[in-house]
Biopython code that builds the backbone (N, CA, C, O; Angstrom):
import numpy as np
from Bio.PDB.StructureBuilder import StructureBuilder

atoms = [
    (1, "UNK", "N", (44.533, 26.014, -16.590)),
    (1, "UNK", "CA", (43.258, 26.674, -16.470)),
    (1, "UNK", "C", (42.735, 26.464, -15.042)),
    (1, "UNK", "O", (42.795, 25.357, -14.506)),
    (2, "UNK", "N", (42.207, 27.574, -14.418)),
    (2, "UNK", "CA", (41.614, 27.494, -13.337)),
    (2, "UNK", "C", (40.310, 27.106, -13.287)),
    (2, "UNK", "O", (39.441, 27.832, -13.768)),
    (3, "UNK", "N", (39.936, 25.605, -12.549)),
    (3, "UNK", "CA", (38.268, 25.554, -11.988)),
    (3, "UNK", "C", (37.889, 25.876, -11.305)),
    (3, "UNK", "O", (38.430, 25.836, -10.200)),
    (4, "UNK", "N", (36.579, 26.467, -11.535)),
    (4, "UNK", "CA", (35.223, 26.850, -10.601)),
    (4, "UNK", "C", (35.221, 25.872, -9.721)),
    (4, "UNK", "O", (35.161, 24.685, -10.040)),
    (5, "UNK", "N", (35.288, 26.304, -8.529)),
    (5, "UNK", "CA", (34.648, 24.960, -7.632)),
    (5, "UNK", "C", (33.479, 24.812, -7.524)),
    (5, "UNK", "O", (32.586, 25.660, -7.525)),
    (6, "UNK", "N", (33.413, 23.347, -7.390)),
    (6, "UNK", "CA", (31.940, 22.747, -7.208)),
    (6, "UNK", "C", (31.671, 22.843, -5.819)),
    (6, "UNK", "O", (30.631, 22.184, -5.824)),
    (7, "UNK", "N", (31.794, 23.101, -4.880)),
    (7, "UNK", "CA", (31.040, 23.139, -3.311)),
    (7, "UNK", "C", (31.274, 24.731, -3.083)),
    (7, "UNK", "O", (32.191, 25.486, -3.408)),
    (8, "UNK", "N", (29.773, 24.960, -2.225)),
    (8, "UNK", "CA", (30.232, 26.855, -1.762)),
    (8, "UNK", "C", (29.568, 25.949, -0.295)),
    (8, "UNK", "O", (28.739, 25.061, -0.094)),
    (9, "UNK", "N", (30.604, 26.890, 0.599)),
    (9, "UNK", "CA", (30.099, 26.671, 1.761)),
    (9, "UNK", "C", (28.596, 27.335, 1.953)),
    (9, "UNK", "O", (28.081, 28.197, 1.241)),
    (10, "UNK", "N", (27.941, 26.572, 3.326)),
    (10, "UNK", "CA", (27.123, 26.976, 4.006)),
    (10, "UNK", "C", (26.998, 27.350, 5.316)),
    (10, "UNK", "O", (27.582, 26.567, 6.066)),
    (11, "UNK", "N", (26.294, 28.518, 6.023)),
    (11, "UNK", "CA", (26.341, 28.623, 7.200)),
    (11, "UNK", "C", (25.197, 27.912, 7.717)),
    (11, "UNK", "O", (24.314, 27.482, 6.975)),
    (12, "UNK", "N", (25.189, 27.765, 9.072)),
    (12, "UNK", "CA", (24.567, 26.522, 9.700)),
    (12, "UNK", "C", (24.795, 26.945, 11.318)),
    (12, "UNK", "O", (25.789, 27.186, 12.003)),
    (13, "UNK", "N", (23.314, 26.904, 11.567)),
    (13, "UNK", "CA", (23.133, 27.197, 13.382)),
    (13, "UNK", "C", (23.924, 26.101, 14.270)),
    (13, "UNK", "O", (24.287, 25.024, 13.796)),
    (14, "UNK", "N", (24.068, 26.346, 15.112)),
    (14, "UNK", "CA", (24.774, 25.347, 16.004)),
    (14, "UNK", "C", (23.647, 24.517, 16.042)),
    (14, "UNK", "O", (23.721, 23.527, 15.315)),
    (15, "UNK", "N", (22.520, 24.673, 16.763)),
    (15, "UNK", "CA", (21.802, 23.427, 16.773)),
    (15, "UNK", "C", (21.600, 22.511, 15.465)),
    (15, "UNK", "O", (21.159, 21.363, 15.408)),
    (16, "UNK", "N", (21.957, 23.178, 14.647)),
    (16, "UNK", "CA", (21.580, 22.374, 13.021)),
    (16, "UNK", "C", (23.315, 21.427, 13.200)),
    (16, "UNK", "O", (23.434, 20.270, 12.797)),
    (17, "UNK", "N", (23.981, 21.872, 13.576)),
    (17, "UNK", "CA", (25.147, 21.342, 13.360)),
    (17, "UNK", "C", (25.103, 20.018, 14.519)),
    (17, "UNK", "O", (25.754, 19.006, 14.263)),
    (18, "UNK", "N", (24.394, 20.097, 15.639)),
    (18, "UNK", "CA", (24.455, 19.160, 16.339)),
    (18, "UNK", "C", (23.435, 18.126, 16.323)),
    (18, "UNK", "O", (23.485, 16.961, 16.717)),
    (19, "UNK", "N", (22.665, 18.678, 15.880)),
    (19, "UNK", "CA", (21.703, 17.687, 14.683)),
    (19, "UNK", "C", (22.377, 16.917, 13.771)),
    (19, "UNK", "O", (21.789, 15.917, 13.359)),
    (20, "UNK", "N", (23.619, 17.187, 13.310)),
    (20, "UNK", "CA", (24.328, 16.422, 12.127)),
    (20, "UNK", "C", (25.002, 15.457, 12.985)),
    (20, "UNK", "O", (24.973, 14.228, 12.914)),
    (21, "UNK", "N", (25.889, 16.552, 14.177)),
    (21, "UNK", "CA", (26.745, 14.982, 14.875)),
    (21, "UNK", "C", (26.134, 14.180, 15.415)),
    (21, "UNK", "O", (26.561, 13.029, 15.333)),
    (22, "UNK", "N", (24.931, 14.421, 16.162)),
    (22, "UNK", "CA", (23.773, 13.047, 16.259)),
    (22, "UNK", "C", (23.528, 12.345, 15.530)),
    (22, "UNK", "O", (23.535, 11.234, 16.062)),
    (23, "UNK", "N", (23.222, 12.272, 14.255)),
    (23, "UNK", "CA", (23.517, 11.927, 13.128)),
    (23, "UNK", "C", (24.479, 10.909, 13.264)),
    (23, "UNK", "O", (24.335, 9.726, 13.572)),
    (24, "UNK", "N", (25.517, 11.583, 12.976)),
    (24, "UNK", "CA", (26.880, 11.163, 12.599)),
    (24, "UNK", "C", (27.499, 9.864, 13.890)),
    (24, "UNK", "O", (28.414, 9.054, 13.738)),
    (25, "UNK", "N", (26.681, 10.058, 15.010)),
    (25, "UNK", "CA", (26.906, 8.992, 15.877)),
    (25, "UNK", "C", (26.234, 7.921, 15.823)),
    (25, "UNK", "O", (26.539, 6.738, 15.966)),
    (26, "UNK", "N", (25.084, 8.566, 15.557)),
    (26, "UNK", "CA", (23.839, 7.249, 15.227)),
    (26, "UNK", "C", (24.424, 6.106, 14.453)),
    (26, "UNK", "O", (24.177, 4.946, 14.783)),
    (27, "UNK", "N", (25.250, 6.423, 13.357)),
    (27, "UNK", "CA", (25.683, 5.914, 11.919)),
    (27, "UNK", "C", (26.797, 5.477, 12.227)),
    (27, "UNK", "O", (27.333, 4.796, 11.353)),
    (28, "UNK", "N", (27.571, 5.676, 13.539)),
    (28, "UNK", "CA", (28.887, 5.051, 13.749)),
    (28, "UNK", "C", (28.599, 4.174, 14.867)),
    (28, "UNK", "O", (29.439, 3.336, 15.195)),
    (29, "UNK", "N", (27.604, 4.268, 15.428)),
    (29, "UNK", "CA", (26.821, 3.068, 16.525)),
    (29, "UNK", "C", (26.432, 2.031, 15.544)),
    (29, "UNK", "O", (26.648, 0.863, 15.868)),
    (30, "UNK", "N", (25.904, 2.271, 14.422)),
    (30, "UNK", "CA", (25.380, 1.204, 13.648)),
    (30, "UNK", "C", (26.120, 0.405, 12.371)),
    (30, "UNK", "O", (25.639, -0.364, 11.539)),
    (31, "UNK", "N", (27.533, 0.919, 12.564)),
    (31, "UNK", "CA", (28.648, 0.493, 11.543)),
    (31, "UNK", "C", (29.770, -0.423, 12.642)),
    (31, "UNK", "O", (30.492, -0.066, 13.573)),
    (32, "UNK", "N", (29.473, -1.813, 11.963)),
    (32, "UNK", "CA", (30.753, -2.654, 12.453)),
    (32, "UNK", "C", (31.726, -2.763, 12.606)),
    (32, "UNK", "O", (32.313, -3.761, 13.023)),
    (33, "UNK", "N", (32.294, -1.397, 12.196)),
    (33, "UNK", "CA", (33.525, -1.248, 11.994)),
    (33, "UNK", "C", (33.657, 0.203, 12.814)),
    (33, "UNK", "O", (34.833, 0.561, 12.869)),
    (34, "UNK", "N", (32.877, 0.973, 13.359)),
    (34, "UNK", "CA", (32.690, 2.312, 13.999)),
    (34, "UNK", "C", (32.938, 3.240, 12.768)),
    (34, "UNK", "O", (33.557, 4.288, 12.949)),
    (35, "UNK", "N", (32.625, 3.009, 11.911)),
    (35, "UNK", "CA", (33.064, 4.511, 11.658)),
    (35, "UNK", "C", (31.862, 4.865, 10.798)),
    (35, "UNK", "O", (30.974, 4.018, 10.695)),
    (36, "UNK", "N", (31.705, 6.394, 9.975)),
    (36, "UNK", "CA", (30.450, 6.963, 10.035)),
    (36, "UNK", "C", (30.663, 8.218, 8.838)),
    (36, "UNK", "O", (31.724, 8.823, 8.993)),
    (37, "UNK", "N", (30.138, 8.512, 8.120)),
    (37, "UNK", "CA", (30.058, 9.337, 7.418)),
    (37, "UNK", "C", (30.259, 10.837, 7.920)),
    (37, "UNK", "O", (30.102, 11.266, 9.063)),
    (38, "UNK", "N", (30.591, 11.424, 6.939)),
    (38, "UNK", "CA", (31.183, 13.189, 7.627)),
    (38, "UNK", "C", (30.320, 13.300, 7.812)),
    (38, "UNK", "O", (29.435, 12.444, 7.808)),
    (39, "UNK", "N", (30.196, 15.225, 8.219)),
    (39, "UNK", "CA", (28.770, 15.884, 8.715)),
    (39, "UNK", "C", (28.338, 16.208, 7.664)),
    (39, "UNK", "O", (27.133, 16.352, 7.458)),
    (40, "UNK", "N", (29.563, 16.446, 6.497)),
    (40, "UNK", "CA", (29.014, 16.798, 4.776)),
    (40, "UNK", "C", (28.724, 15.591, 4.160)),
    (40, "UNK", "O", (28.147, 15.884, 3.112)),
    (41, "UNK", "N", (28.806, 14.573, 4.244)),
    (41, "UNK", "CA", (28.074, 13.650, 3.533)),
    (41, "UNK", "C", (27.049, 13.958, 4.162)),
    (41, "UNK", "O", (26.185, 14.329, 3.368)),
    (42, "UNK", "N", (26.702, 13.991, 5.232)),
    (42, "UNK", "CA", (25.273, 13.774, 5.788)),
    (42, "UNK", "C", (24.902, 14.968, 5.355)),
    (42, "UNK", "O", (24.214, 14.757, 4.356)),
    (43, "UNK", "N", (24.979, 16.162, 5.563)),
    (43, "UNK", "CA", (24.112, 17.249, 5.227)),
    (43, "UNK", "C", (24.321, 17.198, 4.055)),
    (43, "UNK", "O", (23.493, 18.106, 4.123)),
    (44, "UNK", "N", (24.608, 17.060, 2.896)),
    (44, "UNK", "CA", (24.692, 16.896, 1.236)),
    (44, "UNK", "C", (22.899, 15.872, 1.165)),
    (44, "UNK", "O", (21.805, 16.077, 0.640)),
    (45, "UNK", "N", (23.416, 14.959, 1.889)),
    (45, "UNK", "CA", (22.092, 13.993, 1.650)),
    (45, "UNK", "C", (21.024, 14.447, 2.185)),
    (45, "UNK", "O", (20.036, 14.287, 1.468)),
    (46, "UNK", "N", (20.878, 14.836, 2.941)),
    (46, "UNK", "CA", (19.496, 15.759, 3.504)),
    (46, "UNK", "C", (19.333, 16.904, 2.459)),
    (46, "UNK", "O", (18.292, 17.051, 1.819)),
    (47, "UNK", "N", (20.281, 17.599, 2.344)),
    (47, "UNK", "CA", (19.695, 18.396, 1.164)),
    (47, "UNK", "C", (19.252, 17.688, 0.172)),
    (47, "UNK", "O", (18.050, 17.809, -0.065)),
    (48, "UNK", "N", (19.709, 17.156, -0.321)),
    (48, "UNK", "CA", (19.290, 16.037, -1.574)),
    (48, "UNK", "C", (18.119, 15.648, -1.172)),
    (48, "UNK", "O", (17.339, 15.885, -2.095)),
    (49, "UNK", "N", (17.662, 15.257, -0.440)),
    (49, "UNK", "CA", (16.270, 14.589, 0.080)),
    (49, "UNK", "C", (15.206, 15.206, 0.081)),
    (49, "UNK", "O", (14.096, 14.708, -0.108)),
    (50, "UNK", "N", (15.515, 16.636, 0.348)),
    (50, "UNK", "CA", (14.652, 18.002, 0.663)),
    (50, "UNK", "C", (14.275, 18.188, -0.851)),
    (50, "UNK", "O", (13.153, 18.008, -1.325)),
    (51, "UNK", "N", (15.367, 18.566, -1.505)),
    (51, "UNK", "CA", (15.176, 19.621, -2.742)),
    (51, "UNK", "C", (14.565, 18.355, -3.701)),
    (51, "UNK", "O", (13.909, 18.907, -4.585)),
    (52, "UNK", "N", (14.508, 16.658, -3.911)),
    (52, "UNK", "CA", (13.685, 15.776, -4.382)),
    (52, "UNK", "C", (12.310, 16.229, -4.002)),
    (52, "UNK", "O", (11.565, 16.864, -4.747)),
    (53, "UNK", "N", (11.976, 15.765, -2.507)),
    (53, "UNK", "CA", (10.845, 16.171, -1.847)),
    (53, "UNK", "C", (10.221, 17.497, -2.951)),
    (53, "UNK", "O", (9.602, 17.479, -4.015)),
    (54, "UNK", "N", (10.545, 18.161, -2.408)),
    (54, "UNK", "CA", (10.419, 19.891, -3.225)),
    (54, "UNK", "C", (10.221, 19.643, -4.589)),
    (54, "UNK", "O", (9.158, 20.071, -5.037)),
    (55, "UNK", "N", (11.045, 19.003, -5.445)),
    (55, "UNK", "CA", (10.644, 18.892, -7.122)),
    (55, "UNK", "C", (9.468, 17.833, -6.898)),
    (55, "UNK", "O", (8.785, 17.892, -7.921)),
    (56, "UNK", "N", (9.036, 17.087, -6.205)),
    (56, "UNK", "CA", (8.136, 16.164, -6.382)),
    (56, "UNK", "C", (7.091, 16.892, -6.053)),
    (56, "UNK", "O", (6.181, 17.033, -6.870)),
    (57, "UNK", "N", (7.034, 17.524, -4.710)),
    (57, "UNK", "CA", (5.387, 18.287, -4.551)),
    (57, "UNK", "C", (5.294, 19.795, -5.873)),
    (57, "UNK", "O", (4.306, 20.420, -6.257)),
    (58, "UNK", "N", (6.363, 19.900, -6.149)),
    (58, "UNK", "CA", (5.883, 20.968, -7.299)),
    (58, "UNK", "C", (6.459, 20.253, -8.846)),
    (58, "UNK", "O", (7.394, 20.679, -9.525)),
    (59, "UNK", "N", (5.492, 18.927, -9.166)),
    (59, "UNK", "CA", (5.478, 17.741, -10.374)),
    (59, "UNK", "C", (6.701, 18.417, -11.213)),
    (59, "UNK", "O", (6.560, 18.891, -12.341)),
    (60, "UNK", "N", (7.920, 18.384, -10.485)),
    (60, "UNK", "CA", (8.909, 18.272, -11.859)),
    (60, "UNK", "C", (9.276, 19.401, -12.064)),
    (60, "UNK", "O", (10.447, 19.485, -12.434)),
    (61, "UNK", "N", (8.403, 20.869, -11.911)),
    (61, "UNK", "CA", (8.343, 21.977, -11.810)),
    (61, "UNK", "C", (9.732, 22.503, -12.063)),
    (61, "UNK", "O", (10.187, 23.129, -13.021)),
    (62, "UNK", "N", (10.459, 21.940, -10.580)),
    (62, "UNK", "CA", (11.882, 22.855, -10.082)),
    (62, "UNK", "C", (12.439, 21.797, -10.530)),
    (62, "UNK", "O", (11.845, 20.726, -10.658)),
    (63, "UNK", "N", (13.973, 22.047, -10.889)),
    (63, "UNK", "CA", (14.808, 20.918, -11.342)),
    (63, "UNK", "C", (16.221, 21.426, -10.256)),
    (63, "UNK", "O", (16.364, 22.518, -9.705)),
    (64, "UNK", "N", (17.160, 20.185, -10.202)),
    (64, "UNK", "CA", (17.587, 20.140, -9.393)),
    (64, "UNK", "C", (19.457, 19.607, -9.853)),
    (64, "UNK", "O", (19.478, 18.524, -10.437)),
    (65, "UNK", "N", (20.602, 20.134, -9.676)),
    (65, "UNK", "CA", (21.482, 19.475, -9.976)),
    (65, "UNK", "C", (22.292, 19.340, -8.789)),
    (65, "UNK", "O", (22.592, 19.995, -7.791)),
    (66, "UNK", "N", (22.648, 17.571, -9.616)),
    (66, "UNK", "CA", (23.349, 16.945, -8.225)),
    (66, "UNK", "C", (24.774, 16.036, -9.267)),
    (66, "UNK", "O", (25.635, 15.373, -8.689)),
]
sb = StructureBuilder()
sb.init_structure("model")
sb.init_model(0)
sb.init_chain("A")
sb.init_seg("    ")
for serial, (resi, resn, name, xyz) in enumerate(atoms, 1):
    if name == "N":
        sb.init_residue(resn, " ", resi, " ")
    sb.init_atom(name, np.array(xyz, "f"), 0.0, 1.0, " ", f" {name:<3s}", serial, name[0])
structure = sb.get_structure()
């Protein structure tokens, strides 16, 4: 049987993207070992952060799957 995938890509401005590898350096400056989470972990978690944010100012309202 064939699965649905769970991830659809997103498009994303360059500056949004270099917003992530800033990011992504910040987090490998601050790891003892250098290394650092993808640009999709990181943008997964910002979304996640947003769309919380978002169900919280509208009480529960919107629901959210993660």
């Amino acid at each position: 049987m064939i699965q649905k995938p769970t991830v659809k890509p997103v498009l994303m401005r360059i500056n949004q993207i270099e917003a992530l590898r800033k990011i992504q350096e910040e987090e490998r400056t601050k790891s003892p070992l250098g290394v650092a989470p993808t640009i999709h972990v990181i943008a997964r978690g910002l979304m996640d952060k947003a769309l919380a944010k978002l169900v919280r100012r509208h009480n529960g309202a919107i629901t959210t799957f993660g």
